[in-house]
C-alpha positions in Angstrom: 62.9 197.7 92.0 64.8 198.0 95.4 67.3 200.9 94.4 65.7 203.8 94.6 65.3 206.9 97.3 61.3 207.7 96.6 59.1 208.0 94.2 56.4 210.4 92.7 53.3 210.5 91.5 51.4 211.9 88.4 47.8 212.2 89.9 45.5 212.9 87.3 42.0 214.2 88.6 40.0 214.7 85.0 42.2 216.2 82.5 44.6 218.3 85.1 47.4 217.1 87.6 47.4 217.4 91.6 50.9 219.7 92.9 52.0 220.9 96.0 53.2 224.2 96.8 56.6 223.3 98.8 57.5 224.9 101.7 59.6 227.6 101.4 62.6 226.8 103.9 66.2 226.9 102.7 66.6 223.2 104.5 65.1 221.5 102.0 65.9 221.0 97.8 63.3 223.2 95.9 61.9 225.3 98.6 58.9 226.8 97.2 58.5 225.4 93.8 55.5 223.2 92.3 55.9 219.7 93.8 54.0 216.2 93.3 52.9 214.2 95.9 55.3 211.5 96.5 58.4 211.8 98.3 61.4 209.4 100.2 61.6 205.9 101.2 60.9 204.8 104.8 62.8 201.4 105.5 62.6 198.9 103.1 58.9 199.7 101.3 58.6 199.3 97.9 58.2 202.1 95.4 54.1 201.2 95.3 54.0 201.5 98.6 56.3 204.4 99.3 53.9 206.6 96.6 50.4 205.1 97.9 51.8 206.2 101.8 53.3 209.6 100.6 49.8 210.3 98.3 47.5 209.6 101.8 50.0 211.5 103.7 50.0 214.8 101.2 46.5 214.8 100.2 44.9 212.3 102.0 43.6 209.9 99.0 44.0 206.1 99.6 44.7 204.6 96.5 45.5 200.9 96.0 48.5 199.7 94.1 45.9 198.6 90.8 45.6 202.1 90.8 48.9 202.7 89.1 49.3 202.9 85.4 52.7 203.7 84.9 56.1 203.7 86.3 59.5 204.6 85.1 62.5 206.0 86.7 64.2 209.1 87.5 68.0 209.0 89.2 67.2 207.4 92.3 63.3 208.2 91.6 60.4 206.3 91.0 57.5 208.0 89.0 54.4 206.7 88.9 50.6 208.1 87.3 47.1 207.4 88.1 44.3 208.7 86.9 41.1 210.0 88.8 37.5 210.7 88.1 36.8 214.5 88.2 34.7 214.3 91.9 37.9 213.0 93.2 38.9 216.7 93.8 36.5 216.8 96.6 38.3 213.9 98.5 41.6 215.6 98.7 42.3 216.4 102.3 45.9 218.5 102.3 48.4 217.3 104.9 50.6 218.8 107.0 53.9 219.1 104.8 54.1 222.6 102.1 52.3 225.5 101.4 48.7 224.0 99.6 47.8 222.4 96.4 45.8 223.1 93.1 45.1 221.2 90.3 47.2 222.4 86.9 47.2 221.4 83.1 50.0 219.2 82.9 51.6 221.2 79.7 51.6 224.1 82.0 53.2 222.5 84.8 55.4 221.1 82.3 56.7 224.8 81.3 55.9 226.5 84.3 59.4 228.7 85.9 58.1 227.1 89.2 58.1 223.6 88.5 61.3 221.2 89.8 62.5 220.5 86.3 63.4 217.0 86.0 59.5 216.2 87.4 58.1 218.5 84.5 60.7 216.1 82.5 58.7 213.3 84.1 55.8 214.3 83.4 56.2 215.3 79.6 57.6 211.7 79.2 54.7 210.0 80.6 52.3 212.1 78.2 54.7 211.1 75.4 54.9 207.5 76.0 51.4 206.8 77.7 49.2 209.3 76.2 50.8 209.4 72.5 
């Protein structure tokens, strides 16, 4: 999988979902809306490694490549999930990039107004195909 311009991740903590408030400049796609950690390629990295690095960078949880559970495709994105123990939610350290972070249902993310749309579309396919 060497196409692609970055890749996302579904982080499960218990039965809710990790997003990021983006930042609200008008530089960037989305400003403001209800992100996932994850985000573009640096050099030649895979997709693994481009959502493990993004993941430590955003929220500061190293996670290992076993980690992931699923992965499907997007455009030019890469979507991954993993999911956490509850307790994990005191391990998240939030990086330098957006506005802060909480942990959502994913069917309200999923219909939320502020969500990106096509990573709501993301995420309602992974419930669909992984979770039945």
């Amino acid at each position: 999988m060497q196409d692609f311009g970055g890749a996302k991740l579904i982080l499960f903590i218990g039965d809710r979902i990790v997003v990021l408030r983006r930042d609200d400049r008008p530089d960037i796609p989305w400003p403001g809306r209800l992100d996932l950690p994850g985000g573009g390629r640096d050099g030649s990295e895979t997709a693994e490694a481009c959502v493990l690095r993004e993941t430590f960078e955003e929220v500061g949880l190293s996670l290992e490549e076993r980690d992931l559970v699923w992965c499907d495709r997007f455009n030019a994105g890469v979507f991954f999930a993993v999911h956490l123990p509850e307790d994990a939610e005191a391990r998240i350290v939030f990086g330098s990039e957006g506005q802060g972070w909480e942990l959502i249902d994913p069917a309200e993310y999923i219909c939320h107004p502020e969500a990106i749309p096509h990573f709501a579309e993301m995420v309602q396919r992974y419930l669909d195909q992984a979770l039945g």
